[in-house]
C-alpha positions in Angstrom: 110.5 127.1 78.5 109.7 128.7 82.4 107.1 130.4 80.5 105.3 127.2 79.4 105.6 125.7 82.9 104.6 128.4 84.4 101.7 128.7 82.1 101.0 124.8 83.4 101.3 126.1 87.2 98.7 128.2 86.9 97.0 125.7 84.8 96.7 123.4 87.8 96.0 125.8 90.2 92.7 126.2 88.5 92.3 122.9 87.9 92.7 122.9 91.9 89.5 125.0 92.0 87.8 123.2 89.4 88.6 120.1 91.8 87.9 121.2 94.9 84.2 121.6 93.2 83.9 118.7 91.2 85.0 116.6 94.3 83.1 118.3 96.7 80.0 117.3 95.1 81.0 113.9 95.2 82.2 114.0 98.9 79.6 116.5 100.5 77.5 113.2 100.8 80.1 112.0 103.5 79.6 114.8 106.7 75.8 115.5 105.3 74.1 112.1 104.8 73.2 111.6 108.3 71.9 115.0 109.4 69.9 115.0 105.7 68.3 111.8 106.5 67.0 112.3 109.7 65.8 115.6 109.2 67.4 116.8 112.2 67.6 120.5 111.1 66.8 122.6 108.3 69.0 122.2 104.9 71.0 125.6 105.4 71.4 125.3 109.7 73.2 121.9 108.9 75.6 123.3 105.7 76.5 126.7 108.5 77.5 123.9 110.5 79.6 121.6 108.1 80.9 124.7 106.6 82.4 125.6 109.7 83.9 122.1 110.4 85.4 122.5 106.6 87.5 125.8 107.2 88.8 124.4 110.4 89.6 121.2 108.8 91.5 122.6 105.3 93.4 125.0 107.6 94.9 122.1 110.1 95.4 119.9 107.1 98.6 121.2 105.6 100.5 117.6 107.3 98.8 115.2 104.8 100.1 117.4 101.7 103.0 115.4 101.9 101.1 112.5 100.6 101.3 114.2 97.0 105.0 115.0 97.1 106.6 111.7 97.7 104.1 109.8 99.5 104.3 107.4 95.9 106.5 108.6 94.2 110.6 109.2 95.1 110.6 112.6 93.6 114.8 113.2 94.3 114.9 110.6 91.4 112.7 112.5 88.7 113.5 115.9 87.1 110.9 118.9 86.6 110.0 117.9 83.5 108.8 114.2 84.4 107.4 115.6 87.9 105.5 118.4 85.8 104.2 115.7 83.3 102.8 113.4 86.3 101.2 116.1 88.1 99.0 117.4 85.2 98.4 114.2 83.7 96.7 113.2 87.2 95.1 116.7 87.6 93.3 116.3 84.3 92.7 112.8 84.6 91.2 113.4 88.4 89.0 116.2 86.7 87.7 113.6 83.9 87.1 110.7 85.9 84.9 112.5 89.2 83.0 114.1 87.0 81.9 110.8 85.4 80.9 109.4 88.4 79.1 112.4 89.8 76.8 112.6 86.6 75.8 109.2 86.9 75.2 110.3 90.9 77.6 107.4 92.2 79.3 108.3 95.2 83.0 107.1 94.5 86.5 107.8 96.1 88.9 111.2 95.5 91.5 109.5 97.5 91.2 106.0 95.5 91.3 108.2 92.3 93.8 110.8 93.7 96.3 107.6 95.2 95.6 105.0 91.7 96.4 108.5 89.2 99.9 109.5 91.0 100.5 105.1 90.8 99.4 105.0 87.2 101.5 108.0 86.1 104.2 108.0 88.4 104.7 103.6 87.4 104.9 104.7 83.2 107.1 106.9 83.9 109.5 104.3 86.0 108.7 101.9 83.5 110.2 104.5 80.7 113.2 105.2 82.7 113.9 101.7 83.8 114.0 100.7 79.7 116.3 103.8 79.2 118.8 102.9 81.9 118.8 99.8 83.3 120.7 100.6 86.5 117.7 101.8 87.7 115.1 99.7 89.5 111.2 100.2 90.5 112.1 100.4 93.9 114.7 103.5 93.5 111.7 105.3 91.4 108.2 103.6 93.4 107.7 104.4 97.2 106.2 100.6 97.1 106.0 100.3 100.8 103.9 103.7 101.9 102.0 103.0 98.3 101.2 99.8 99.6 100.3 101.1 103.0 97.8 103.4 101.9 95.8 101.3 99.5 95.4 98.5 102.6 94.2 101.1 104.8 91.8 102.5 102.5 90.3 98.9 101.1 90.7 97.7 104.9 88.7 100.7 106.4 85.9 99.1 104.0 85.4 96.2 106.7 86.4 98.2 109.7 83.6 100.8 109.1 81.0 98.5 108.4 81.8 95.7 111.0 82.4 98.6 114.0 79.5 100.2 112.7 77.1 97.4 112.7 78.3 96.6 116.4 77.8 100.0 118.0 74.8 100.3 116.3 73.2 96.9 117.3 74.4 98.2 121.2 72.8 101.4 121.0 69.1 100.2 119.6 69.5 97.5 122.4 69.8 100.2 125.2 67.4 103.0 123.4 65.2 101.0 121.5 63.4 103.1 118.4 61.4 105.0 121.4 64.5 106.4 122.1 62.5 109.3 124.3 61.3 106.5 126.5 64.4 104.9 127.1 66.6 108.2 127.4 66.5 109.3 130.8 69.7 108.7 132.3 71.6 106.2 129.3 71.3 109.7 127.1 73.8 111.5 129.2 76.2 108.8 129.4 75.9 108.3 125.1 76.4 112.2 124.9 79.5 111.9 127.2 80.9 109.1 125.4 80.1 110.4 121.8 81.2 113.8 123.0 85.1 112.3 124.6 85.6 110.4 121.4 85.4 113.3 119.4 86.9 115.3 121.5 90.1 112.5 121.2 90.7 112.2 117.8 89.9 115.5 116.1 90.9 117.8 119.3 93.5 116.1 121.1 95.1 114.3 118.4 94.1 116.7 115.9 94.1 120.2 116.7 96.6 118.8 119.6 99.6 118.1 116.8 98.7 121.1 114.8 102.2 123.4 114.0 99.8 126.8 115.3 99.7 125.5 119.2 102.6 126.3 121.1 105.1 123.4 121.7 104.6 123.6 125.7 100.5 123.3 125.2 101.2 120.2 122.7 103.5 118.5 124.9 101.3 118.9 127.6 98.1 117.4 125.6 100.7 114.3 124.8 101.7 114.2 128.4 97.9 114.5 130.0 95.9 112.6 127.6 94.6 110.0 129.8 93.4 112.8 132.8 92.0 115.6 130.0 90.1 112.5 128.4 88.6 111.8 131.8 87.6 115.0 132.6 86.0 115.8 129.2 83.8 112.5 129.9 82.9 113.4 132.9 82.2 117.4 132.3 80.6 116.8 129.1 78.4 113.8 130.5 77.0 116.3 133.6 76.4 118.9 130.4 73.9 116.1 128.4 72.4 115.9 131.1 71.2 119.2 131.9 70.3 119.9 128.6 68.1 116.4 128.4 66.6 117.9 131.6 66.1 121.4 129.9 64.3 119.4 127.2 66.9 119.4 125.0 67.1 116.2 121.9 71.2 115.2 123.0 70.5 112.7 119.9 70.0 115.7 117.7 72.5 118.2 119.4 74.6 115.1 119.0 74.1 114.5 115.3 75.2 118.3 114.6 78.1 118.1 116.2 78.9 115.0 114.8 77.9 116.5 111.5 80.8 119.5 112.2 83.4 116.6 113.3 83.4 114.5 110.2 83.1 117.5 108.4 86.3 118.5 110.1 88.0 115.3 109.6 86.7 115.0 105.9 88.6 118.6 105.2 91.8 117.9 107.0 91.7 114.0 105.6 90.5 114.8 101.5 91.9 118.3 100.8 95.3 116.6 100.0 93.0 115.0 97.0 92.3 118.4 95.8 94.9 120.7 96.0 97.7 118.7 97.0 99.0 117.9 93.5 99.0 121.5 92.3 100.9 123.0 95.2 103.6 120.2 94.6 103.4 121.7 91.0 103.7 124.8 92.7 106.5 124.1 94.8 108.6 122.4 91.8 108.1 125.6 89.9 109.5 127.7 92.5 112.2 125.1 93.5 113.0 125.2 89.5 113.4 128.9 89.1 115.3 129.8 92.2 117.8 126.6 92.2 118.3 125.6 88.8 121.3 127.6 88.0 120.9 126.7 84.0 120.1 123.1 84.5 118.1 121.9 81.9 114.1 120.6 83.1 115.6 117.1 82.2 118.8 117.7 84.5 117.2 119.4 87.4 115.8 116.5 89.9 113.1 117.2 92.5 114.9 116.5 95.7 113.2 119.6 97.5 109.9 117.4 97.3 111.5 114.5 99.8 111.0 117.4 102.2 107.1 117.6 104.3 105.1 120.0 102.6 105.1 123.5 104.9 101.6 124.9 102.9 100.8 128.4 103.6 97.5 128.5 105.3 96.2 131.6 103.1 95.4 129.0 100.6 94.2 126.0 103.0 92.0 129.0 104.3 90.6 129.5 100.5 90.4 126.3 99.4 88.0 126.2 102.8 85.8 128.4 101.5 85.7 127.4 97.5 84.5 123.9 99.6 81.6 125.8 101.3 81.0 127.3 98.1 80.8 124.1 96.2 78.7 121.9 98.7 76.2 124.6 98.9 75.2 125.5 95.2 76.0 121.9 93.7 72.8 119.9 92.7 75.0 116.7 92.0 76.0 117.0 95.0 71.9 116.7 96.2 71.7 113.6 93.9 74.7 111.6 95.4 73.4 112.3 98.8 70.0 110.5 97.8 71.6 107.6 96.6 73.1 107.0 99.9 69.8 108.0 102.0 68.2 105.6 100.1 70.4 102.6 100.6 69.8 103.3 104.3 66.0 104.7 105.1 64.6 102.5 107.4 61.0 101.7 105.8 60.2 100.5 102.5 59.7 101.8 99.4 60.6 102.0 95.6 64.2 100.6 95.1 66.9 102.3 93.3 68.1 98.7 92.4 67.1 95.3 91.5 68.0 92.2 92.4 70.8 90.1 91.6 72.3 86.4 92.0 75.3 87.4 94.1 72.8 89.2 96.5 70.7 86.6 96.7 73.2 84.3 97.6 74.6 86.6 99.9 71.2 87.2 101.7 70.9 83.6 102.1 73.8 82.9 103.5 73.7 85.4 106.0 70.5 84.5 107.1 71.5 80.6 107.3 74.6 82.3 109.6 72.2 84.6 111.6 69.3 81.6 112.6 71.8 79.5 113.4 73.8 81.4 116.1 70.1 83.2 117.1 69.3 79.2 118.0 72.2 79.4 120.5 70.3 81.7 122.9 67.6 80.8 125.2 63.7 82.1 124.3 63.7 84.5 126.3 66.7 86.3 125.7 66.0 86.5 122.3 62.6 87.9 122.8 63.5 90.2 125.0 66.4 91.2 121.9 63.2 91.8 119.9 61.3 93.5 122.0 63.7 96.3 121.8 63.8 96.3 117.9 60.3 96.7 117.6 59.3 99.3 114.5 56.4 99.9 115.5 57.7 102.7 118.3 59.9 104.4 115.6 60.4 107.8 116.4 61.2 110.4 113.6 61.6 113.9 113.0 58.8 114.2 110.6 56.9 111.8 107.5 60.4 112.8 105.2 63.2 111.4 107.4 64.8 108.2 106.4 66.3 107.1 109.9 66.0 108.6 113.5 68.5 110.7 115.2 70.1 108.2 117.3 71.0 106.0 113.5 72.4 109.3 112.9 74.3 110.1 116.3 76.0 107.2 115.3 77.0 107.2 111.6 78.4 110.4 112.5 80.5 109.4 115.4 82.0 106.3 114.1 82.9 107.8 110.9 84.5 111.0 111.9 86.7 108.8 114.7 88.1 106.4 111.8 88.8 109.3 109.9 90.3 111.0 112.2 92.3 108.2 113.2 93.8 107.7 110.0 94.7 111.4 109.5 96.3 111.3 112.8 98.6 108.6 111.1 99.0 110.4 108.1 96.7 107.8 105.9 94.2 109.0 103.5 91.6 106.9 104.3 88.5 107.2 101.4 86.1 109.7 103.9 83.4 107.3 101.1 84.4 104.3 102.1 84.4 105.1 105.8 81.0 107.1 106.1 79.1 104.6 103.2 80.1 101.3 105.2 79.4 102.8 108.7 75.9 103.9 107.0 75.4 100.6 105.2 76.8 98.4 108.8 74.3 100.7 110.9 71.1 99.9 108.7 71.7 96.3 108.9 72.0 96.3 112.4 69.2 98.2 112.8 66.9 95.9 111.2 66.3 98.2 107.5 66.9 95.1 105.7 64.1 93.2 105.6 64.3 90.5 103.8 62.2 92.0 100.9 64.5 94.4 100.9 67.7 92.7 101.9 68.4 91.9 98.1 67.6 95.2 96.2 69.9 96.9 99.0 72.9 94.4 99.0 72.6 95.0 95.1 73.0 98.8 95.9 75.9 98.6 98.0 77.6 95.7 95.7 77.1 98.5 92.9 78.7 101.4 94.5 82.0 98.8 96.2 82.0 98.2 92.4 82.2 101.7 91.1 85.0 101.7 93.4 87.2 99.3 92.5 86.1 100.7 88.8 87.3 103.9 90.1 90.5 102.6 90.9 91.3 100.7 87.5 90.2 103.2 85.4 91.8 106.0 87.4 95.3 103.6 87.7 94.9 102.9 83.6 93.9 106.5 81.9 96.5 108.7 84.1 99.0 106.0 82.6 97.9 106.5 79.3 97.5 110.3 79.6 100.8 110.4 80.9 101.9 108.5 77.9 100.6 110.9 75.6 102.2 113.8 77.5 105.5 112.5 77.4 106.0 111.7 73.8 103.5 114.5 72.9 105.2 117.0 74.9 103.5 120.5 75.1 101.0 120.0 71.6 99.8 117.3 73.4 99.7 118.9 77.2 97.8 121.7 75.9 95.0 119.5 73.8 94.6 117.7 77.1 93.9 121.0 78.9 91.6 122.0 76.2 89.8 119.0 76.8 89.3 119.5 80.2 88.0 123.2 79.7 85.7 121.9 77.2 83.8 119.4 79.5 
């Protein structure tokens, strides 16, 4: 019987790889979309760049593997063999469903569809050993309250993104206008400086600052000096923007790439739990089975080791780094979710990927009932000075190809890779798509992209892709449940057809 589950180990370690592509191509669209649209740098100088954000991310990331041990599940409650069945029925399923979704070149969710697959299988299995002894409740077998906790971060990040994105936005076209080069000669410094310190917060103070490789006496001194290093990183890497503006340097652009690095950073250490964090908890079992067993049965043996955080050798955080690099440079699906995203936010006009529909419509109108109303609040003069600085006409852009300018960009980046920081930080995996597709979507708006010719077609587009989401998560929540159905009264005929499957497609 080890034999078999050892055969399924490996089984899901490959699936990890298989994954870690599959997803990828879905998720590349979240650290690349910016720098792709506004053509700040050539295809292959921004992938060097996101590539190195990736390996730095996967290897600090080993803290959020313990969302896939028992951050649903209470795993001292199941034995091997029901922890085995959920973890290859969500592998498999996870497999299936992304690579749905990426064919049809909708970005969707790994985490939705990694956090709704470990509820769907992990709840028919409770459900099966509530009817079998009814001593047992859901809340012995369901970590309800961190379950809960995750999916309202993730669906709440939805608003969050796009409202803090729409803001920010609507500030910084206010103080740069579109001739940003005009309007740049001292504000430039000060948004470099600020963009610079925020990153600087989240992904090296509160990132790199917790990490197990730093000394404890460095970490406790971060904790301890936060409020003085943040200081004088403003003020250092302010004085640095503006030398380089002086030495003719675009900060907008310099900005964009090292935004482009952070969220790929931040997308790493936040999503590589939705890759690989299910097979090393298959991996751990296995080795928790074999060495402490002691003849118990893989119904008598529970999974108690699992309650414990996840200590992930980073040998294979380090390699699942570079099958990531690997996967977002050769994929072309991962090319065709990107477009659907730079669409949904390019600046001028042109053919669009969607029509219209009634909920758009009446969305559009209502908004813009909303919008004329408060607008009549403001004296004349205020509001044409407002429109002065959103005047198209002094759009600057990279070249004929780019969808938005670099300081559209500067900010998607920013944002995005702070909220996802943040909710690493707090050990939530927030959907990296949600996050980066509102903040794109709230920027856009604010920056006047929706005219209203085009308001409709691109509230359609964005309804659409919310919609594959929630999809995502029924469908994700429904088939694992059913898969893991069929595994448990199937047992290992039925295991292995389902692996055939998967090889097959």
């Amino acid at each position: 019987m080890e034999t078999i589950y050892l055969c399924i180990v490996i089984f899901l370690l490959c699936l990890a790889v298989f994954d870690l592509f599959v997803g990828v191509s879905n998720d590349a669209v979240n650290f690349l979309q910016s720098a792709v649209g506004a053509r700040v740098a050539a295809f292959r100088t921004v992938l060097i760049i996101a590539s190195v954000g990736v390996v730095l991310g996967a290897v600090l990331s080993s803290g959020m593997m313990d969302v896939a041990r028992h951050g649903i599940m209470m795993p001292d409650r199941y034995s091997f063999h029901e922890v085995m069945t959920i973890y290859l029925a969500v592998m498999v399923t996870d497999v299936i469903v992304l690579d749905v979704f990426n064919t049809l070149g909708m970005p969707t969710s790994t985490t939705v569809s990694l956090v709704f697959e470990l509820l769907g299988g992990t709840a028919m299995l409770a459900i099966l050993k509530v009817m079998a002894d009814p001593d047992l409740d859901y809340g012995m077998l369901l970590n309800s309250n961190k379950a809960l906790q995750v999916i309202i971060a993730i669906f709440v990040s939805v608003a969050i993104s796009f409202v803090v994105g729409m803001v920010v936005m609507w500030i910084s076209r206010v103080v740069f206008t579109f001739n940003y080069k005009k309007h740049s000669r001292w504000g430039i410094a000060v948004f470099g400086g600020i963009a610079f310190t925020a990153l600087s917060y989240f992904i090296f103070m509160k990132g790199i600052g917790k990490s197990p490789y730093l000394a404890e006496h460095i970490r406790s001194y971060i904790d301890d000096n936060t409020n003085l290093l943040l200081l004088l990183t403003f003020v250092g890497s302010t004085i640095v923007m503006e030398v380089l503006h002086l030495l003719k340097v675009n900060i907008f652009r310099f900005t964009v790439l090292m935004g482009t690095f952070a969220l790929a950073m931040a997308f790493a250490g936040n999503d590589l739990v939705n890759f690989i964090g299910v097979p090393l908890a298959g991996l751990d079992s296995y080795q928790d089975y074999t060495a402490n067993a002691h003849g118990a049965g893989i119904d008598g043996f529970m999974m108690s080791s699992l309650m414990e955080s996840a200590k992930t050798p980073p040998f294979y955080l380090l390699i699942a780094g570079v099958v990531m690099i690997v996967a977002m440079a050769t994929s072309k699906k991962a090319q065709n979710v990107i477009k659907t995203s730079v669409d949904l936010a390019r600046q001028d006009e042109g053919d669009e990927m969607f029509g219209s529909s009634r909920a758009a419509r009446a969305i559009v109108r209502f908004f813009q009932n909303v919008i004329e109303s408060v607008v009549r609040l403001f004296p004349i003069g205020f509001r044409q000075w407002i429109n002065g600085r959103f005047n198209t006409a002094d759009v600057v852009l990279k070249d004929d190809k780019a969808a938005f300018d670099v300081v559209r960009a500067a900010v998607n980046l920013v944002i995005a890779s702070m909220l996802i920081t943040f909710g690493t930080n707090h050990k939530l995996p927030l959907s990296t798509t949600y996050v980066t597709f509102m903040v794109a979507m709230g920027t856009s708006l604010a920056d006047r992209a929706w005219s209203r010719e085009s308001a409709v077609f691109r509230v359609t587009g964005v309804l659409s892709v919310i919609g594959g989401w929630f999809i995502t998560a029924g469908v994700a929540f429904l088939t694992c449940a059913l898969v893991c159905l069929c595994m448990w009264y199937g047992g290992v005929a039925v295991q292995v057809a389902f692996i055939a499957l998967v090889v097959f497609m």
